[in-house]
N, C-alpha and C positions, 0 to 999 in steps of 0.2 A: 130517888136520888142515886145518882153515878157515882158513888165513893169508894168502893168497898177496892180495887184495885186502882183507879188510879194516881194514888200518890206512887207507888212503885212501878207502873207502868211508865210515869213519869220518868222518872229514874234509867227503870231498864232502855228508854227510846233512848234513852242521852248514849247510853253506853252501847248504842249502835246493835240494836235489836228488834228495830219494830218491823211491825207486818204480819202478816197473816202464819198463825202458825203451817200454814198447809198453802201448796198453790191452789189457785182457783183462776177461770179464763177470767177475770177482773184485775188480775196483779197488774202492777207499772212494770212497765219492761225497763232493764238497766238502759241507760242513757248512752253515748262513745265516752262520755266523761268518767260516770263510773266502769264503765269496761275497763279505759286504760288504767283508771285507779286500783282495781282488782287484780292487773296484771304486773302492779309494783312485785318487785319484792317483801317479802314477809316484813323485815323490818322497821322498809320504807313505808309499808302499809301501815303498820299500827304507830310510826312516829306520825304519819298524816292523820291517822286517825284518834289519836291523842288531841291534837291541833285543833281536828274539828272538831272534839268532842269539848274540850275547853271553851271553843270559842261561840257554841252551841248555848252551854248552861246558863249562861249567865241570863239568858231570852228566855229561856224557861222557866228560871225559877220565880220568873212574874208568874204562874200557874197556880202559885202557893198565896204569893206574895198579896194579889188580887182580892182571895179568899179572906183573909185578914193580914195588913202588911206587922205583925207581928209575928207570924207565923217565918216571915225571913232570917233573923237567925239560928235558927232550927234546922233550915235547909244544908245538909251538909254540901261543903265544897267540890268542886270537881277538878281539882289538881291531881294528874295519877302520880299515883307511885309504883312502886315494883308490885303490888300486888295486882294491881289494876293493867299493867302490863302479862303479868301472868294469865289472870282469868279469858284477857284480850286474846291474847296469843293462842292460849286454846280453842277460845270460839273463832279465831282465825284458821285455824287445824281444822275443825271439825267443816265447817265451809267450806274447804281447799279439798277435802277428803273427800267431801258432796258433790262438787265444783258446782256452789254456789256462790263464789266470788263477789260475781258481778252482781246479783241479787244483793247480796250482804252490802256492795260499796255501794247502789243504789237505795239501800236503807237509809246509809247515811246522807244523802243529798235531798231524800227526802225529811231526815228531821232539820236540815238546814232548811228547807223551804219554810217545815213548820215550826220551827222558832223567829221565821220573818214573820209571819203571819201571827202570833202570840204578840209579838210587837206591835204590829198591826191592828190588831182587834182587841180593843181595852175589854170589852165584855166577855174575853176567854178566860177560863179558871180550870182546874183540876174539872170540876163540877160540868162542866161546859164543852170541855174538848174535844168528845167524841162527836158533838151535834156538826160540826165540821168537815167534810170530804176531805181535805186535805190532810187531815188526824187517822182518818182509813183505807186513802185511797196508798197504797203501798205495796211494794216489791214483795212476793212471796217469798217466806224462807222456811221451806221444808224441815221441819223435826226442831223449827227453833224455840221452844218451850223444851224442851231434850236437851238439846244445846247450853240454853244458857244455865239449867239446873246440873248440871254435869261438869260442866266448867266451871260451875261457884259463883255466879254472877249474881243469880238467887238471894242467894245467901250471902255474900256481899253488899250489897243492896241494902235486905233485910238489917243487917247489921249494923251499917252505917245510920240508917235511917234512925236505928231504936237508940245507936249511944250519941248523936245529937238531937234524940228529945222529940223527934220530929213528930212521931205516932202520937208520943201520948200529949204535946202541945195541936195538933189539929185534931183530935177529940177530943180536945175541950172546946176546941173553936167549933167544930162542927155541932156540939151539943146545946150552944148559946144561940 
């Protein structure tokens, strides 16, 4: 069984992280949509990328929801606030400092794809999502496991997930 990270990999794809920790000749190459997106300004970056991360979760958290639809109030929300902004802006730095930009905004297009596709396919769950191409075919982002634990994303995450419940309400469900 696939569980052991995917409820926070859930999480961390939403908050504009996924992909291969390392490049390999297999990554999606950035799109001209995420290029120009990468080339906003910092601020205008992470207010778009606010946008799409909002408009993201709500598809994903059928990944939970699937598994047993009980498990949905558990799911904590994805409205940022200043923190969320914070940790964002960092793994925006750390990127910009890489110039992995356009990797990083091509991250994001592709969890837009794979929360169409979540939609899409009733038979996806947390449990299920990796058996998918579209769940690993993705932008390389060098050192991003470095990144997101540096920036507090991590732990963020981590933390959100345990004070709504979320950990110890799907280990019970997974135990049933």
């Amino acid at each position: 069984m696939k569980i052991c990270l995917a409820p926070m990999a859930a999480f961390v794809m939403l908050a504009g992280l996924s992909g291969p920790l390392v490049a390999d000749d297999t990554a999606v190459a950035p799109s001209a949509a995420a290029i120009a997106f990468s080339e906003l300004p910092r601020d205008a970056f992470l207010d778009g990328l606010e946008t799409r991360s909002e408009a993201i979760w709500a598809d994903t958290v059928l990944l939970y929801t699937r598994i047993d639809p009980e498990l949905g109030p558990f799911v904590p929300g994805k409205s940022w606030d200043d923190e969320d902004r914070q940790v964002m802006g960092c793994v925006y730095d750390r990127f910009a400092a890489t110039d992995q930009l356009a990797n990083f905004a091509a991250s994001i297009e592709q969890q837009e794809t794979m929360a169409r596709m979540i939609v899409d396919t009733p038979d996806m769950t947390l449990l299920t999502m990796s058996d998918y191409d579209v769940m690993t075919d993705t932008p390389a982002l060098d050192g991003a496991m470095e990144v997101m634990t540096d920036c507090g994303q991590m732990d963020l995450v981590a933390r959100r997930m345990g004070e709504a419940g979320l950990w110890d309400k799907l280990s019970k469900v997974m135990a049933e």
